[in-house]
VOGU-3710 file (C-alpha; in Angstrom, 3 decimals, decimal comma):
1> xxxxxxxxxx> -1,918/23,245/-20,621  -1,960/21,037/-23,625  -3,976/19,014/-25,979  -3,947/16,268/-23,845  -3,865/17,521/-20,399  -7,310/19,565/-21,471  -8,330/16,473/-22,459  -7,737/14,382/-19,612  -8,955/16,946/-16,977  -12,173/15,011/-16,506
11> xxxxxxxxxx> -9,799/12,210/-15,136  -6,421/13,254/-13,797  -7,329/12,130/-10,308  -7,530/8,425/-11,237  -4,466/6,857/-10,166  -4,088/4,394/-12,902  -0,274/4,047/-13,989  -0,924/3,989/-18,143  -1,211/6,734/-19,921  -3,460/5,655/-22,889
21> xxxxxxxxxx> -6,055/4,303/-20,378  -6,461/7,581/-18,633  -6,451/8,878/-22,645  -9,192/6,387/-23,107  -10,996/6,968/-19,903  -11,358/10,712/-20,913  -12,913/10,203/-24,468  -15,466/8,268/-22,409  -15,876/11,385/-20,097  -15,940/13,814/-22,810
31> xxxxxxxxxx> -18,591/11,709/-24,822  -21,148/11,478/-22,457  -21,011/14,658/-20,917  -22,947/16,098/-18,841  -24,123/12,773/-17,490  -20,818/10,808/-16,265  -19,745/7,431/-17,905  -20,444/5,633/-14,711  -24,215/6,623/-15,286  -24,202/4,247/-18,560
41> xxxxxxxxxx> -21,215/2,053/-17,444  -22,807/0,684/-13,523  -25,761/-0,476/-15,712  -23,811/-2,683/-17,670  -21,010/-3,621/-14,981  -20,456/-2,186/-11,467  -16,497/-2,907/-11,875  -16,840/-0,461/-15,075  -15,868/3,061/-14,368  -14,649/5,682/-16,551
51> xxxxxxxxxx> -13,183/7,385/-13,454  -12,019/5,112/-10,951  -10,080/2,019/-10,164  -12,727/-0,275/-8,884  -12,743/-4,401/-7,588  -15,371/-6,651/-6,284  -14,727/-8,802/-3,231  -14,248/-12,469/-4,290  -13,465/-13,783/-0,652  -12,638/-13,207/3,016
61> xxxxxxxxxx> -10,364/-16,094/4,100  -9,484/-15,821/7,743  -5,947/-16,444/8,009  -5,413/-16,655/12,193  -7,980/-15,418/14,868  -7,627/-11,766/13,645  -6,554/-11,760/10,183  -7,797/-12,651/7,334  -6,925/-12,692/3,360  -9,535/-10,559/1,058
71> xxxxxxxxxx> -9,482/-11,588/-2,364  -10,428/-8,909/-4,910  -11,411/-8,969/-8,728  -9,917/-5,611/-10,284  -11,828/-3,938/-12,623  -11,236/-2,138/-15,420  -7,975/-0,441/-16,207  -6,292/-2,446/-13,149  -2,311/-3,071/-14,112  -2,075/-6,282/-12,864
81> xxxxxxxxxx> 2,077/-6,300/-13,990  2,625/-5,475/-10,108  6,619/-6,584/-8,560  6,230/-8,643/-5,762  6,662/-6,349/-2,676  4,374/-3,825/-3,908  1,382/-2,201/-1,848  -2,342/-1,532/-3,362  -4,585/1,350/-2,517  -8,379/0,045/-1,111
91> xxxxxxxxxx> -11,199/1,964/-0,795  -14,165/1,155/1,727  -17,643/2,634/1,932  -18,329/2,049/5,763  -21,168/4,083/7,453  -21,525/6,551/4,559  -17,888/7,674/3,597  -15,343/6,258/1,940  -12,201/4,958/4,120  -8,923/4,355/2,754
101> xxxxxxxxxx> -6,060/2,540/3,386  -2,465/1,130/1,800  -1,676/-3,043/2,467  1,064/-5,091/0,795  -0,231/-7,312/-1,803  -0,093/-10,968/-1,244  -0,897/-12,242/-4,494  1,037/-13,020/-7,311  1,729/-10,602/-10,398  0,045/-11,743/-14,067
111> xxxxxxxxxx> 2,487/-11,395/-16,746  1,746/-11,334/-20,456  0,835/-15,436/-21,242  -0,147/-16,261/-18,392  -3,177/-18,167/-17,561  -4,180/-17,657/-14,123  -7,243/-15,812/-13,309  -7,175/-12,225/-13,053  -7,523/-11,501/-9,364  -4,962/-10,138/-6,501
121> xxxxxxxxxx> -5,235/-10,304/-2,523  -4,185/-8,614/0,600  -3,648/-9,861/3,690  -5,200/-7,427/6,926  -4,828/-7,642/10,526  -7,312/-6,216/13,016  -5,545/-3,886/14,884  -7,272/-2,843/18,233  -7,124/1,072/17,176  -7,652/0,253/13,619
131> xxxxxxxxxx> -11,505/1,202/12,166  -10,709/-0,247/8,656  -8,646/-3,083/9,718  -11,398/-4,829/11,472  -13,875/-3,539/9,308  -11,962/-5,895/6,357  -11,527/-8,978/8,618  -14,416/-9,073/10,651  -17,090/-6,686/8,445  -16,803/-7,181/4,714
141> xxxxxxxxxx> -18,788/-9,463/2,626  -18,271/-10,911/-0,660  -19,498/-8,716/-3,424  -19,133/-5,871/-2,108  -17,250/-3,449/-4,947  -14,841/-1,080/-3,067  -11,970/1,574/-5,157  -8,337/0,975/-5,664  -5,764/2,540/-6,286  -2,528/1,129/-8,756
151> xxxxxxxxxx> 0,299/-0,893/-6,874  2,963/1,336/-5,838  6,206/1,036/-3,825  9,952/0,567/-3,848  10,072/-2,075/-1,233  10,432/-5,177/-4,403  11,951/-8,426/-5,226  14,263/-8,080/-7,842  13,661/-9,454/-11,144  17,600/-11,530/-10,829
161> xxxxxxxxxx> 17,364/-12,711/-7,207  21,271/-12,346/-5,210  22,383/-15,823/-4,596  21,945/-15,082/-0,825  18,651/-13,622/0,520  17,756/-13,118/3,764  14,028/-12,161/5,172  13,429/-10,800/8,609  9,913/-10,120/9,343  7,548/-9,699/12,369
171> xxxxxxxxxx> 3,549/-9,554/12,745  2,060/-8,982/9,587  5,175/-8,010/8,216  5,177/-10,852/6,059  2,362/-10,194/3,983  4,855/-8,009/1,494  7,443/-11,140/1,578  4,802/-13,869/1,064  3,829/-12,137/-2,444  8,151/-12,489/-3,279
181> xxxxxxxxxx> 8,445/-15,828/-1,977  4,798/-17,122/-3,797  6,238/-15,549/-7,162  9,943/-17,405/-6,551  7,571/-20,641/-6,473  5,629/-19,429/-9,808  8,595/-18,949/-11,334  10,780/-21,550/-10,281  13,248/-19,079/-9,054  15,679/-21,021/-6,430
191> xxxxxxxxxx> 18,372/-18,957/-4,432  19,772/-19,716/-1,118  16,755/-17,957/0,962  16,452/-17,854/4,966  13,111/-16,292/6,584  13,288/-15,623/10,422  9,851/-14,299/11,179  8,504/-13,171/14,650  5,245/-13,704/16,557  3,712/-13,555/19,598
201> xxxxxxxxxx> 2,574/-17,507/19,747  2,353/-20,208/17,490  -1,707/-19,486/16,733  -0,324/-15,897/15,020  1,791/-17,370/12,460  0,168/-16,046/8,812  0,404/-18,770/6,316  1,995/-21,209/8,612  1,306/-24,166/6,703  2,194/-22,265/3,355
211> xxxxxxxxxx> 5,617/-21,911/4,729  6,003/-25,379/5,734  5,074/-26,689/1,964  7,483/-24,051/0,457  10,113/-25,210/2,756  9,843/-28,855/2,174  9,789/-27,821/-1,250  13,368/-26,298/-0,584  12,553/-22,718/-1,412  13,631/-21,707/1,729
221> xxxxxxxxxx> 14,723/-22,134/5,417  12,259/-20,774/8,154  12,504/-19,659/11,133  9,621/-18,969/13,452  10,704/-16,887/16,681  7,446/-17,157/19,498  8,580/-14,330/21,618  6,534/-14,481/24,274  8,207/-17,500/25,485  11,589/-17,050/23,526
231> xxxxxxxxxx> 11,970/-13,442/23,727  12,437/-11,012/21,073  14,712/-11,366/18,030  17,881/-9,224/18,876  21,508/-8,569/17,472  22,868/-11,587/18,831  20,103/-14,050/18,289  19,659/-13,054/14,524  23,796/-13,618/14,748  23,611/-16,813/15,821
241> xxxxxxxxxx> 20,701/-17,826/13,661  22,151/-16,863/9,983  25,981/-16,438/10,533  26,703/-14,939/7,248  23,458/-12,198/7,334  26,129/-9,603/6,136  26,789/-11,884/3,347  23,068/-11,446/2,129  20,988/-9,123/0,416  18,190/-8,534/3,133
251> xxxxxxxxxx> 14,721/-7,521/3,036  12,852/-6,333/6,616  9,508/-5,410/7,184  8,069/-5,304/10,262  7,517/-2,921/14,109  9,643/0,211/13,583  11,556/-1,352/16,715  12,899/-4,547/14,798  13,653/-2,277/11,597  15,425/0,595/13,414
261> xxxxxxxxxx> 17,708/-2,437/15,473  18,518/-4,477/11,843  19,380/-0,718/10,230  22,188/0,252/13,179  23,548/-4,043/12,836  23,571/-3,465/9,128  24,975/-0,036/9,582  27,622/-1,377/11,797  28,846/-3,857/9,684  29,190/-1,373/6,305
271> xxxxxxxxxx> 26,235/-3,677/5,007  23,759/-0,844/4,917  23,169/-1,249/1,025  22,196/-5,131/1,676  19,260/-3,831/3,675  15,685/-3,123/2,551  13,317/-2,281/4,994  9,428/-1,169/4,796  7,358/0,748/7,420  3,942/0,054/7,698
281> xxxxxxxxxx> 2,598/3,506/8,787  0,175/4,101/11,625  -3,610/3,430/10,059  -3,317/7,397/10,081  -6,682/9,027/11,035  -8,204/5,906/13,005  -7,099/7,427/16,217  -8,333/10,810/15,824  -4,811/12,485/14,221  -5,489/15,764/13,712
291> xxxxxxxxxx> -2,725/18,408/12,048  0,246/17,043/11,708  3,667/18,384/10,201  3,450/18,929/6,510  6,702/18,620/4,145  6,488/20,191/1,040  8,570/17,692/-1,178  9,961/20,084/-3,929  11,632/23,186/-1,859  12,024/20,481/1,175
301> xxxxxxxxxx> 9,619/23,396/3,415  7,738/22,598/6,653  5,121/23,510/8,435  3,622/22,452/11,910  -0,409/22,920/11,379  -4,099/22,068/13,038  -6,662/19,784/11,963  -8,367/22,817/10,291  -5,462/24,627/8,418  -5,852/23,660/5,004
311> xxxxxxxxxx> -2,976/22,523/2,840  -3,101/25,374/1,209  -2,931/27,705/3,609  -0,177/25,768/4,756  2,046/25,969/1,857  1,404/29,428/1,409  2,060/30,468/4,677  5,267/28,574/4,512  6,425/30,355/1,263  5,504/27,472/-0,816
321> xxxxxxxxxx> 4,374/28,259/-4,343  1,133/26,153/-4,503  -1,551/26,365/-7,563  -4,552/27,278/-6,874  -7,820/28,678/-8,633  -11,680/28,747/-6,758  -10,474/28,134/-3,434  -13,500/26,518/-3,187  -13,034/22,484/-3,921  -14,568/23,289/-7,496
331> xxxxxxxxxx> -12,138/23,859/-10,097  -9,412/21,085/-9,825  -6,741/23,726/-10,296  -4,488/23,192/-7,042  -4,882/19,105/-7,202  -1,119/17,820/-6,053  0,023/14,445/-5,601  0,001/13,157/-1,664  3,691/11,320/-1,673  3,389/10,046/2,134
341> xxxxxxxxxx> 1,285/10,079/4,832  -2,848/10,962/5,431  -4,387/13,914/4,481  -8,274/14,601/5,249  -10,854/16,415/3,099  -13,252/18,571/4,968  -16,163/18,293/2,872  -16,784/14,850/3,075  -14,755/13,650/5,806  -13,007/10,965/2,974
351> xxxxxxxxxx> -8,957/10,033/3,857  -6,632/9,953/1,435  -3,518/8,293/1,427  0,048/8,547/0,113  -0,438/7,734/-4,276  -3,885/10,045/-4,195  -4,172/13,516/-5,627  -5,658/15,350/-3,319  -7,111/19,072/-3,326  -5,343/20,969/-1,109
361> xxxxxxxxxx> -7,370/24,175/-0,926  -10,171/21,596/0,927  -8,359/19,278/2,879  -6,117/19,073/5,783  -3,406/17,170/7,476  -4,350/13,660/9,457  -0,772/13,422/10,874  2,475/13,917/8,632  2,142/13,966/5,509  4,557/14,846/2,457
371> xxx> 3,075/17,101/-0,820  4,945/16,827/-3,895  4,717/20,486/-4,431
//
């Protein structure tokens, strides 16, 4: 281990994506050791933290019935040079533990000049299995500070749009698509852009009058598909709707139904690279997952385990080289990174999700989950 990484120890499990602010975030440690920088740093500013991403509710704008849009001030060390597309890490404390969970960013990324205030937004829907969901729309109050963890994801607008784009989206599938299509407005970005977006009725549209004022503003052409009296979006009715889709670069977010129906049309028509899709995961852990398969990302090793095999044991039993040290939860030494999925720790009962280092010698699988290890 070198210079640095010995130096950085006290802080390698904040997932901030600059270097020289984790550097920075250890001096702190190392300076006011034993007590933490938090102890001095809440005093002065509860969005302060030496360790930890952390953001203060702004506001909870309901959005339809059973969504709503929760606008967060980032802290500290927050990289607000997000792409448009990109998910963001929240942390909850509900009922004593902290509860995470991954949703798209809505909001617009700050560049260098700009001079728009400093905050970001997600957009959540209650789902009826879904503890943190509802918890966000229907439970959270301004001012409450909650952890976060950097924007991450592949699933972006690109920075020179294709002169054809096409959006296909269903549910709250849009939320990743109304962060590209607000940042085409910023930016005065115009391409030939068609949206044909699903939902159940007319009361479940997200940012229905939004659309209607970037529309009129010629941004793009919308679609809105009601399928429980139209029926469901299918081959031929997304045919008939945008003629030339294999013409266009195509981004898809949305049930794993609709995705895994656009990937065999794109498929068909040797348009596969035009297609970008993103899977919102199961709210992993919310419906008791326990165990899970666990792929160990490096040797591309498996292993089928319980809700109380730990990691760990897992990888070890599976012929995975995995660091380790205590055993114990106490030394640090077998922290990986969690590339997909939910993973649970048994001391505390906390979820982590895909982006989180995670201690493997302590925790467990909450469904499938990928180690990059």
């Amino acid at each position: 281990m070198g210079w640095r990484e010995r130096l950085e120890e006290p802080v390698r499990d904040v997932a901030s994506r600059h270097r020289a602010m984790n550097t920075i975030r250890a001096l702190a440690a190392r300076v006011t050791t034993p007590l933490l920088p938090d102890d001095y740093l809440h005093l002065a500013n509860p969005l302060w933290s030496a360790r930890e991403l952390r953001g203060k509710i702004v506001e909870v704008r309901p959005e339809t019935s059973d969504s709503a849009t929760i606008v967060i001030k980032p802290g500290w060390g927050f990289s607000f040079d997000y792409q448009p597309g990109q998910y963001m890490g929240i942390g909850v404390l509900v009922e004593g533990r902290w509860t995470w969970r991954s949703y798209s960013l809505t909001s617009v990324p700050l560049t260098s000049g700009e001079g728009r205030s400093k905050l970001v937004s997600i957009t959540v829907k209650a789902m009826a299995e879904g503890f943190l969901s509802g918890h966000l729309v229907n439970g959270l109050a301004p001012g409450t500070v909650v952890r976060l963890a950097a924007p991450q994801g592949e699933f972006v607008l690109p920075a020179v749009l294709p002169d054809k784009l096409l959006f296909v989206t269903a549910g709250s599938g849009i939320t990743p698509i109304m962060s590209m299509l607000r940042t085409m407005a910023s930016r005065k970005q115009h391409t030939d852009v068609q949206l044909v977006h699903s939902v159940p009725t007319a009361d479940d549209v997200m940012f229905g009058e939004e659309l209607k004022e970037l529309e009129a503003q010629g941004l793009l052409r919308t679609h809105i598909q009601l399928t429980r009296s139209q029926g469901k979006i299918d081959e031929a009715r997304l045919d008939a709707l945008v003629p030339d889709w294999a013409q266009r670069q195509t981004w898809a977010c949305g049930p794993a139904p609709l995705l895994d129906s656009l990937t065999h049309m794109w498929t068909q028509a040797d348009r596969r690279d035009h297609l970008h899709i993103e899977r919102f995961a199961l709210e992993r852990g919310e419906v008791g997952a326990e165990g899970g398969t666990v792929t160990f990302a490096t040797t591309g090793k498996t292993a089928t385990v319980d809700g109380a095999t730990t990691l760990m044991a897992a990888g070890e039993a599976a012929g995975v080289q995995m660091p380790f040290g205590c055993r114990m939860g106490i030394c640090q030494s077998c922290v990986v990174m969690l590339g997909k999925g939910c993973v649970r720790d048994l001391r505390s009962g906390t979820e982590h999700v895909e982006g989180e280092r995670i201690q493997t010698c302590v925790s467990v699988a909450a469904g499938d989950c990928t180690l990059e290890v």
